[in-house]
FIGUMAR-355976 format. One record per atom (N, C-alpha, C): residue number from 1; residue in three letters; atom name; x, y, z. Coordinates in steps of 0.001 Angstrom, whole numbers. Each point is the difference from the previous one (the first is absolute). Layout:
# FIGUMAR-355976
NUM_ALA_CA_X_Y_Z
...
//
This chain:
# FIGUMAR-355976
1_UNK_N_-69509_83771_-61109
1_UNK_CA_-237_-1387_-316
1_UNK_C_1226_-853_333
2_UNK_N_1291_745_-406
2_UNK_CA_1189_-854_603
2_UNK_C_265_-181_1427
3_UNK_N_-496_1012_691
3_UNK_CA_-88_-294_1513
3_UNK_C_-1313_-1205_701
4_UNK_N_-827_43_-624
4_UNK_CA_-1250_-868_216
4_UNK_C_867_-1649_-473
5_UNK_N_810_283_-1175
5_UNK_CA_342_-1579_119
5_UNK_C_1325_-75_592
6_UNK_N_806_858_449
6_UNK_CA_1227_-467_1302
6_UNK_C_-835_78_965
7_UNK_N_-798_595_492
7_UNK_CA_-1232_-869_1023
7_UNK_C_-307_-814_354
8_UNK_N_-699_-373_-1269
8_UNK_CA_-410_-1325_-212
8_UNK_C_1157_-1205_380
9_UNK_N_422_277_-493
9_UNK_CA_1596_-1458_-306
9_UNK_C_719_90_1163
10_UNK_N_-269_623_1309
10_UNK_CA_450_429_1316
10_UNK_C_-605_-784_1053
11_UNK_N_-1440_359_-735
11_UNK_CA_-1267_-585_818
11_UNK_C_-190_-1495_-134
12_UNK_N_693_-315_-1294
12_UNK_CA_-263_-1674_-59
12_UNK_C_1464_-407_374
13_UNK_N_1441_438_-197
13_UNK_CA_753_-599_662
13_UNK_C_-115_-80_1376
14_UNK_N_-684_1023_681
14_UNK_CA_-254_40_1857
14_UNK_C_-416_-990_-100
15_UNK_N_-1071_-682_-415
15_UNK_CA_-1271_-975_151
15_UNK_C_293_-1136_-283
16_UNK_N_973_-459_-784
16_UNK_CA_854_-961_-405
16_UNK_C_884_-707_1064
17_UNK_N_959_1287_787
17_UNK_CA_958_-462_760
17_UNK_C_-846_-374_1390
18_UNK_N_-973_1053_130
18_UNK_CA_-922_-452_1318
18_UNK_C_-472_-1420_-26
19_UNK_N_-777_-497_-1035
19_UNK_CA_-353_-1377_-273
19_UNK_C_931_-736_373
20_UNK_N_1083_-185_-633
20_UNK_CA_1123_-527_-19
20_UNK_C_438_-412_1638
21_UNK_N_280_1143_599
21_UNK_CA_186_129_1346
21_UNK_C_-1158_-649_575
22_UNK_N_-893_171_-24
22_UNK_CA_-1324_-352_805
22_UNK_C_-208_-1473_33
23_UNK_N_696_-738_-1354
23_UNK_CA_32_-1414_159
23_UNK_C_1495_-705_663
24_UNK_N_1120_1269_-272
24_UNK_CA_1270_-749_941
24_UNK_C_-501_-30_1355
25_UNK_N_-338_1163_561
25_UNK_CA_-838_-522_1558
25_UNK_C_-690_-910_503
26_UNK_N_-914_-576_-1190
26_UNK_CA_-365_-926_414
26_UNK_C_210_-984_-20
27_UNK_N_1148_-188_-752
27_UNK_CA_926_-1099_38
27_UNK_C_816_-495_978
28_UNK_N_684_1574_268
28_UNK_CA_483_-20_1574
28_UNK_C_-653_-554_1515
29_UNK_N_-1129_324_-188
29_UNK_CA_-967_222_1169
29_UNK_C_-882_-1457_-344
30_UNK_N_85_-1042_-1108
30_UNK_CA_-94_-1073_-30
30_UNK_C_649_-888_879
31_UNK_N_1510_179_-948
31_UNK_CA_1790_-527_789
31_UNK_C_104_-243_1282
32_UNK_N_-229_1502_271
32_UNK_CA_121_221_1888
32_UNK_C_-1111_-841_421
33_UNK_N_-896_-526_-48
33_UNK_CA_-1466_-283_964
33_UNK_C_320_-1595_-481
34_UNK_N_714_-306_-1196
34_UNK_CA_676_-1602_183
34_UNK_C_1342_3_850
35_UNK_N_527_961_122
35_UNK_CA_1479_-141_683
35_UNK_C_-605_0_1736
36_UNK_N_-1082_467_237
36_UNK_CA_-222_347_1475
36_UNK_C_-970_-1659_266
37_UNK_N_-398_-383_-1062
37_UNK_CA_-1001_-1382_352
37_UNK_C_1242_-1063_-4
38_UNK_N_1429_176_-358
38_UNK_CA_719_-1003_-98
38_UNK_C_457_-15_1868
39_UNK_N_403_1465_-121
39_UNK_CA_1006_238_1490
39_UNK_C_-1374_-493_950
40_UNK_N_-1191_327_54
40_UNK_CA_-1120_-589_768
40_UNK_C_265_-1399_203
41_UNK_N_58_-208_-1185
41_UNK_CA_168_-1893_222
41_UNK_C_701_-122_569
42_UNK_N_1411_305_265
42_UNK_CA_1565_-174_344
42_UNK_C_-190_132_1757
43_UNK_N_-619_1654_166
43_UNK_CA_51_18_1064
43_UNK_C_-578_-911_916
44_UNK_N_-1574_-296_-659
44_UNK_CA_-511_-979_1090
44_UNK_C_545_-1067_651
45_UNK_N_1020_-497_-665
45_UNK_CA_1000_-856_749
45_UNK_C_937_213_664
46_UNK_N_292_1087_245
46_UNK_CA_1263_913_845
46_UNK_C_186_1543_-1025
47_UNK_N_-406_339_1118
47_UNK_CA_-243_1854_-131
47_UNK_C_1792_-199_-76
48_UNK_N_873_-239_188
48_UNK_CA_1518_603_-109
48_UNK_C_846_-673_-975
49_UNK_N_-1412_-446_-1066
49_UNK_CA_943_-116_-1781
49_UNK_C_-1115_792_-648
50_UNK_N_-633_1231_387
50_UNK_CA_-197_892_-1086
50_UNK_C_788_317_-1002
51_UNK_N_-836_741_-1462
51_UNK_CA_983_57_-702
51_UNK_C_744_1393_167
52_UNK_N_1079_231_-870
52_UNK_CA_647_1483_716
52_UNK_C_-55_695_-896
53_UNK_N_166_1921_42
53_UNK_CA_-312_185_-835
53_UNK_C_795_-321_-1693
54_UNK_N_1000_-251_703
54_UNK_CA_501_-314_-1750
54_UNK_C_-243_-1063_-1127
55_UNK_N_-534_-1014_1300
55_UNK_CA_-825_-1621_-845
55_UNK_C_-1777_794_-505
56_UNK_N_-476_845_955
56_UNK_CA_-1177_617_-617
56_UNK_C_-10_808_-1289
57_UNK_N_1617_798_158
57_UNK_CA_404_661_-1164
57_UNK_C_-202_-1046_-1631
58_UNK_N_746_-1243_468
58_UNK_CA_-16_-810_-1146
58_UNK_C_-985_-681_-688
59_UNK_N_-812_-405_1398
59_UNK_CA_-1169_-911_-102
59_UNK_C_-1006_772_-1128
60_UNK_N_-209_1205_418
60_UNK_CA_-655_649_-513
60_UNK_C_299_735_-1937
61_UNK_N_1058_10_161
61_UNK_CA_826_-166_-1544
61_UNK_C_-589_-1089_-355
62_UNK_N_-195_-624_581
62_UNK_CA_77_-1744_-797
62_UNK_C_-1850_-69_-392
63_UNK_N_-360_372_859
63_UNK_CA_-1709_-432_-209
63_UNK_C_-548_1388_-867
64_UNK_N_666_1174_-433
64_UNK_CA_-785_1438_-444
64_UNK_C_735_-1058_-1484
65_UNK_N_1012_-43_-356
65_UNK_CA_610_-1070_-1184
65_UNK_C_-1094_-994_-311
66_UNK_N_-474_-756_864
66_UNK_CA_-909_-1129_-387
66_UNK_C_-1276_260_-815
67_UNK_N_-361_1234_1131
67_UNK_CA_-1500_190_-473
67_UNK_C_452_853_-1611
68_UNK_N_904_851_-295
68_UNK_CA_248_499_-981
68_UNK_C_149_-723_-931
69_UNK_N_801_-1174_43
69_UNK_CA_251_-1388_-671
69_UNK_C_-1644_-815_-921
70_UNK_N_-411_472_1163
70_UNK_CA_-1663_-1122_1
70_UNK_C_-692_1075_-771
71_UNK_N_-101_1173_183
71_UNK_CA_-1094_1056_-956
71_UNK_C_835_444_-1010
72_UNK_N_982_-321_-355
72_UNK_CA_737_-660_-1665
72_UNK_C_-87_-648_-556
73_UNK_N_-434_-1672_838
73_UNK_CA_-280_-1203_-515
73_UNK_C_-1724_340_-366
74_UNK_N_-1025_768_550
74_UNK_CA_-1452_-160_-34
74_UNK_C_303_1464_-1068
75_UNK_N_565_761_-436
75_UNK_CA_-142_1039_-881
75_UNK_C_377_-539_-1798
76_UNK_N_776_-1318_478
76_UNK_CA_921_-512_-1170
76_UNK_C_-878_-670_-784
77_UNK_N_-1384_-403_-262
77_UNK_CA_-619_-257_-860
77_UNK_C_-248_-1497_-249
78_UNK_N_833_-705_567
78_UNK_CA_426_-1370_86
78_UNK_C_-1159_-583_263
79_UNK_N_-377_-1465_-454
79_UNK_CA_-1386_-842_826
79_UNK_C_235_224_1447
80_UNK_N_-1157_-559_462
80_UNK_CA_-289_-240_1449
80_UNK_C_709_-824_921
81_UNK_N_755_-1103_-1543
81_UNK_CA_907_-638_1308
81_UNK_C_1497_133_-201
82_UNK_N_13_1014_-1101
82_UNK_CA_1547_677_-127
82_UNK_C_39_734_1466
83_UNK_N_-1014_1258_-136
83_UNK_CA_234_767_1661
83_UNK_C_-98_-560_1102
84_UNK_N_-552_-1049_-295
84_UNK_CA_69_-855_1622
84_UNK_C_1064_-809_114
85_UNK_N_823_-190_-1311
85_UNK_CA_1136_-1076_522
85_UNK_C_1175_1117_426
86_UNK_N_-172_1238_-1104
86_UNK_CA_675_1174_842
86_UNK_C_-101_230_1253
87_UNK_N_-1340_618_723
87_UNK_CA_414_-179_1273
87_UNK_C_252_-548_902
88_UNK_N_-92_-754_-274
88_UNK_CA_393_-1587_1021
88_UNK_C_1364_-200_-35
89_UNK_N_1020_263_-949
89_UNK_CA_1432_375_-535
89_UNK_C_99_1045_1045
90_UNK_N_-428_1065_-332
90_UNK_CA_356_1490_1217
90_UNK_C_136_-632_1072
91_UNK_N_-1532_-356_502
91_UNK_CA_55_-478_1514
91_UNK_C_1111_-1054_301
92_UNK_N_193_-374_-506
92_UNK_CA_1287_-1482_358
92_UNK_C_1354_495_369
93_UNK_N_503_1290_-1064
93_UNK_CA_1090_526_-93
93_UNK_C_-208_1257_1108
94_UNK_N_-1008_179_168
94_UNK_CA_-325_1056_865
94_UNK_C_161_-752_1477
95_UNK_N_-690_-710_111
95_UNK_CA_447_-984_1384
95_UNK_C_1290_-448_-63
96_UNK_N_730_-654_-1008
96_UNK_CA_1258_-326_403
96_UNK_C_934_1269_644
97_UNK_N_-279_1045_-1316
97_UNK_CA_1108_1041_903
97_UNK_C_-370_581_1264
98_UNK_N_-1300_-225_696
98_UNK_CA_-523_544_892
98_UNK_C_1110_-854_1209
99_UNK_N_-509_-947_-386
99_UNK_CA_869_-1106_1201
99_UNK_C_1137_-46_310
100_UNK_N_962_771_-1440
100_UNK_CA_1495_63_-155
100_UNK_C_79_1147_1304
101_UNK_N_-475_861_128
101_UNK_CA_-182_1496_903
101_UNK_C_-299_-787_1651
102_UNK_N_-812_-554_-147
102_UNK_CA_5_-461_1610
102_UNK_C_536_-885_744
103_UNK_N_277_25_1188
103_UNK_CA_1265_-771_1337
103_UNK_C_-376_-1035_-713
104_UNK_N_1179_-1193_759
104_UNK_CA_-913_-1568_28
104_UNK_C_-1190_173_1349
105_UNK_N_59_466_1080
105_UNK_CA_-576_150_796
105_UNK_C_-1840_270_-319
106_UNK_N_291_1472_-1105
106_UNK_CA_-1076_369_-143
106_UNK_C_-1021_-674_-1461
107_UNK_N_977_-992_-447
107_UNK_CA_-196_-1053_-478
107_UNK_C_-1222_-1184_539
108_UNK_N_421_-271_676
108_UNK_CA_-448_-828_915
108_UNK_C_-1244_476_1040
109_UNK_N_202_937_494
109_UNK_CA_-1098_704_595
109_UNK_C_-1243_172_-819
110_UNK_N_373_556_-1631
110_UNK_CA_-1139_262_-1010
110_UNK_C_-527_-1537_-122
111_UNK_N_537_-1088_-233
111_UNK_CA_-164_-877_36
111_UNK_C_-518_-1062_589
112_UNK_N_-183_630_1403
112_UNK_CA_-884_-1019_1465
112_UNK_C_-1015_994_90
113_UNK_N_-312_1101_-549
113_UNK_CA_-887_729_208
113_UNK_C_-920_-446_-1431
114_UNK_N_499_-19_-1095
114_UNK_CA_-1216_-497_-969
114_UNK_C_-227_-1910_521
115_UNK_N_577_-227_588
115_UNK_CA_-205_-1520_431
115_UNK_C_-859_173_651
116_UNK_N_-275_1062_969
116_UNK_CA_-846_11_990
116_UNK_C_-1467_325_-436
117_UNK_N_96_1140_-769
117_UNK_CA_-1010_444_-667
117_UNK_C_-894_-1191_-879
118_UNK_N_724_-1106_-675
118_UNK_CA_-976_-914_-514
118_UNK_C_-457_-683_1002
119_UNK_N_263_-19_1616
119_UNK_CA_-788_-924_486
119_UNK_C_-811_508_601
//
């Protein structure tokens, strides 16, 4: 019976850390697919201010943070327009430091490219 419950308590810490893991990935694999729609934007205006890998390194810190940020603010219990003034906070601070990370160049490029896109 004592082996059936160190078993047990084996079987639910595995299942625990897997979960766990199974949602950092997708956090990751969120991050990355916004970090690759930013450098998209960037590039379309000149393929030779991609981002590199160490601004992808960051970018991507910055947006797996956000979304983690935001499913803290929607777990936190708060009204509807507590979590929404939360994420709208993330996203702001999340864009500012995003921008801190990129050229002036690639600044500007992201920038004639969403110009373009509204017309």
């Amino acid at each position: 019976m004592k082996i059936f419950k160190i078993l047990f308590a084996v079987a639910a810490l595995f299942f625990v850390s897997n979960v766990g893991f199974a949602q950092s990935a997708k956090v990751l694999e969120k991050a990355k697919e916004k970090t690759e729609k930013l450098n998209a934007l960037i590039v379309s205006e000149n393929a030779d201010l991609a981002l590199t890998a160490d601004q992808r390194e960051k970018i991507d810190a910055l947006y797996a943070d956000m979304t983690m940020e935001m499913r803290k603010a929607k777990k936190s219990g708060g009204t509807e327009e507590e979590v929404k003034t939360a994420k709208k906070t993330a996203r702001k601070t999340t864009n500012k430091a995003v921008m801190a990370v990129l050229t002036k160049e690639q600044k500007a490029a992201r920038k004639a490219a969403k110009a373009a896109a509204k017309e």
